[in-house]
C-alpha positions as CSV (number, residue, x, y, z in Angstrom):
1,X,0.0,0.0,0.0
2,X,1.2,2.9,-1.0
3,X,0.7,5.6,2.0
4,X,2.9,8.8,1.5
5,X,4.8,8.0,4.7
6,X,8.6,7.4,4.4
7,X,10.1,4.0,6.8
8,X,11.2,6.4,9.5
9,X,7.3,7.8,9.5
10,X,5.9,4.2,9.7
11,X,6.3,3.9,13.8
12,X,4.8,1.4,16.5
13,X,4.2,2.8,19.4
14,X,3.3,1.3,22.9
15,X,1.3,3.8,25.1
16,X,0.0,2.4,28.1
17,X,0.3,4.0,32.1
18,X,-0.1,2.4,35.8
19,X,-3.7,2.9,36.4
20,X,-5.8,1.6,32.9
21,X,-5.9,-2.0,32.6
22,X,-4.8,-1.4,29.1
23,X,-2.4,-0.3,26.6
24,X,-3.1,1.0,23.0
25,X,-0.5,-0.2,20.5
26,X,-0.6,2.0,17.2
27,X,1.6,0.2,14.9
28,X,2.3,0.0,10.6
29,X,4.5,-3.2,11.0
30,X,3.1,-5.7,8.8
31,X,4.3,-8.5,10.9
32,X,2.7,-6.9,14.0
33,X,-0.4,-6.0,12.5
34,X,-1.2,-9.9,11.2
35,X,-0.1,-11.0,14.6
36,X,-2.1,-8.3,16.6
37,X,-5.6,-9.2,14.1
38,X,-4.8,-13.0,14.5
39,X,-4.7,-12.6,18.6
40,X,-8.0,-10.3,18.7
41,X,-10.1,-12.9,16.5
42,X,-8.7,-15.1,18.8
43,X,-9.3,-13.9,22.1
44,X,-11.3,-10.5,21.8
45,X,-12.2,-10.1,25.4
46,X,-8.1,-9.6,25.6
47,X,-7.3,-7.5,22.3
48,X,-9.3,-5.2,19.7
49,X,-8.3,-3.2,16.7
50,X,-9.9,0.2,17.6
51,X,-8.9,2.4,14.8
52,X,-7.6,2.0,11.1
53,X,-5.6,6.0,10.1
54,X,-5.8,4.9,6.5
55,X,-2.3,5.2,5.6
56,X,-1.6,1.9,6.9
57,X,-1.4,2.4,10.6
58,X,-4.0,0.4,13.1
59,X,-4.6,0.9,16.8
60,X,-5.1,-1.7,19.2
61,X,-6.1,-1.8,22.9
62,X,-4.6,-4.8,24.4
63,X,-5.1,-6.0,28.1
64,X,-1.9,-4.8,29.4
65,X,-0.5,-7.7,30.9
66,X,0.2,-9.2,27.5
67,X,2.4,-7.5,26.8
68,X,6.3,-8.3,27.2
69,X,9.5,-6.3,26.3
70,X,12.2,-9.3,26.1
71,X,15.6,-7.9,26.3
72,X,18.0,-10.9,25.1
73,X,21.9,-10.8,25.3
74,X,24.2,-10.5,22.6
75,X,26.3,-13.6,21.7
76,X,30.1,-13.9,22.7
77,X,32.6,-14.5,20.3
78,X,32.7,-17.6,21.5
79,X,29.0,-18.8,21.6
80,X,29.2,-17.6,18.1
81,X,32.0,-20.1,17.0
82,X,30.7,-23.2,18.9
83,X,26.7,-22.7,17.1
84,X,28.5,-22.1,13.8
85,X,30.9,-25.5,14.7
86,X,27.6,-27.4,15.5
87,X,25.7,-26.0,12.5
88,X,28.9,-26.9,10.0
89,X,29.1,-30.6,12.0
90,X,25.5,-31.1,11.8
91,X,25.4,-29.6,8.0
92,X,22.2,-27.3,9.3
93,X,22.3,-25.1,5.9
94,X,21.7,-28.1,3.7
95,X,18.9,-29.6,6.0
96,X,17.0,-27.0,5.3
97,X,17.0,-27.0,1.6
């Protein structure tokens, strides 16, 4: 869809505070967006679209405790060498082809 907006304009934002039992997410990730419309036909009581802008962009309100931020790690050098060992041992690339 073309919308006018450039990448940097195409935000998801998380707004939510410590007293409403839930947050709005405004997002125009394609990803998110299937995954947030798949989870409110699925459990609607939980999560609802609530707005469309029209350039691509949706709201949803979404019961706050769904929500996680997972913070992960980076890799060490050497966690990086002994997966890429393994995957070369184990011939990974080629198994999934």
């Amino acid at each position: 869809m073309k919308t006018g907006l450039t990448k940097k304009q195409k935000v998801t934002e998380v707004f939510y505070n410590a007293k409403d039992p839930a947050a709005e997410i405004y997002t125009h990730d394609t990803k998110l967006k299937k995954r947030l419309l798949s989870y409110a036909a699925k459990y609607p009581e939980l999560c609802k679209r609530t707005d469309d802008d029209g350039q691509g962009g949706l709201w949803f309100e979404i019961a706050k405790e769904r929500i996680s931020i997972r913070l992960t790690a980076p890799y060490s050098q050497e966690r990086r060498e002994v997966a890429s060992k393994l995957a070369k041992e184990n011939n990974t690339f080629r198994d999934l082809h």
